[in-house]
C-alpha positions as CSV (number, residue, x, y, z in Angstrom):
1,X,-11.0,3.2,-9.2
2,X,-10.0,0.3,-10.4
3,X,-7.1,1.4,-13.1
4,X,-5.9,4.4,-10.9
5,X,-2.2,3.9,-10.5
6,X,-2.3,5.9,-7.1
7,X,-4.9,4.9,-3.8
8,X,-6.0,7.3,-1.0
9,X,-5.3,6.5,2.5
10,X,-9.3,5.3,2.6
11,X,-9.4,3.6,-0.6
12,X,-6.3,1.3,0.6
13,X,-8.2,0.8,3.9
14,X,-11.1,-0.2,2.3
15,X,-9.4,-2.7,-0.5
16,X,-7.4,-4.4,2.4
17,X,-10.4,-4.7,5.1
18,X,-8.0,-2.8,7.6
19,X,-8.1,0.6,9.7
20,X,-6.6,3.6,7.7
21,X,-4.0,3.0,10.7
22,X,-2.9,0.0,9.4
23,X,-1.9,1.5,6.0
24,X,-0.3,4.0,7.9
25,X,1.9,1.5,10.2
26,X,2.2,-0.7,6.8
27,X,4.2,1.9,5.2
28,X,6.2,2.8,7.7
29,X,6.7,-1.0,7.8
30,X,7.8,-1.1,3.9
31,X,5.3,-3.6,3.4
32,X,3.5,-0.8,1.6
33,X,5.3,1.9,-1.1
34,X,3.7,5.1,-1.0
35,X,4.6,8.9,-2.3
36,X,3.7,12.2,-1.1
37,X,2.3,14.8,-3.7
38,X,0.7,18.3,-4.4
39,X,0.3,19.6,-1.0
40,X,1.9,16.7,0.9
41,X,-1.4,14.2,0.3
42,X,-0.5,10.2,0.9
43,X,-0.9,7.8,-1.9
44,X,0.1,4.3,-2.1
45,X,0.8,2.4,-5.0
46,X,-1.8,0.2,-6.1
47,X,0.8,-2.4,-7.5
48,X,2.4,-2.5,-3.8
49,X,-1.0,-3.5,-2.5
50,X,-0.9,-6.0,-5.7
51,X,2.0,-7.6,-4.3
52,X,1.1,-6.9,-0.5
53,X,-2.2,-9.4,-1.1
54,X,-0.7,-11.6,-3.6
55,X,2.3,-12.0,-1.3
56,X,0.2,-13.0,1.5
57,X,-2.2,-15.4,-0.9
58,X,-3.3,-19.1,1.3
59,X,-3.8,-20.4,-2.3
60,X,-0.8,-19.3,-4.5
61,X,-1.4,-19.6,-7.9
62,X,1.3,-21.6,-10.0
63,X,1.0,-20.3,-13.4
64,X,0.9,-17.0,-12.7
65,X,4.1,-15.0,-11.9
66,X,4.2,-12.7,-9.4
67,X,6.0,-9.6,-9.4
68,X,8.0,-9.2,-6.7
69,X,8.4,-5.3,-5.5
70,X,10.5,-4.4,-2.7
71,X,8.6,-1.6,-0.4
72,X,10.4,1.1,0.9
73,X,9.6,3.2,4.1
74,X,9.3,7.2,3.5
75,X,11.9,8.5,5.4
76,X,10.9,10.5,8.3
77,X,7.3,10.8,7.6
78,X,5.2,10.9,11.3
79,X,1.5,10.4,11.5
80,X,-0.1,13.8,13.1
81,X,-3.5,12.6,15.1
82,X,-6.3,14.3,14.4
């Protein structure tokens, strides 16, 4: 799981500590990038929630440079309840 380019829902959740919820309201956000594919499945970028974390970091790290990604919202996406 660890060099998959591409997260689940779940798998985010479970990375960040948060409620698949969160990941949802994250991306609608942009604070998250994610892309639908094959039959409208979620993924979210594993580099956005490399940047999300290391954006966020209490103890930033000086010699390393962080990439900075903008996120971007899908467009018109709603979360259906199950």
């Amino acid at each position: 799981m660890l060099d998959q380019p591409l997260l689940r829902v779940k798998e985010a959740a479970q990375l960040l500590k948060v409620s698949k919820w969160t990941i949802y309201r994250w991306i609608d956000e942009g604070r998250l990038e994610a892309t639908k594919i094959g039959g409208g499945s979620l993924r979210i970028f594993r580099l956005s929630v490399t940047s999300l974390v290391d954006g966020n970091r209490t103890d930033p790290r000086p010699n390393e440079s962080v990439p900075h990604l903008k996120a971007v919202p899908l467009s018109g996406r709603r979360v259906s309840k199950r």
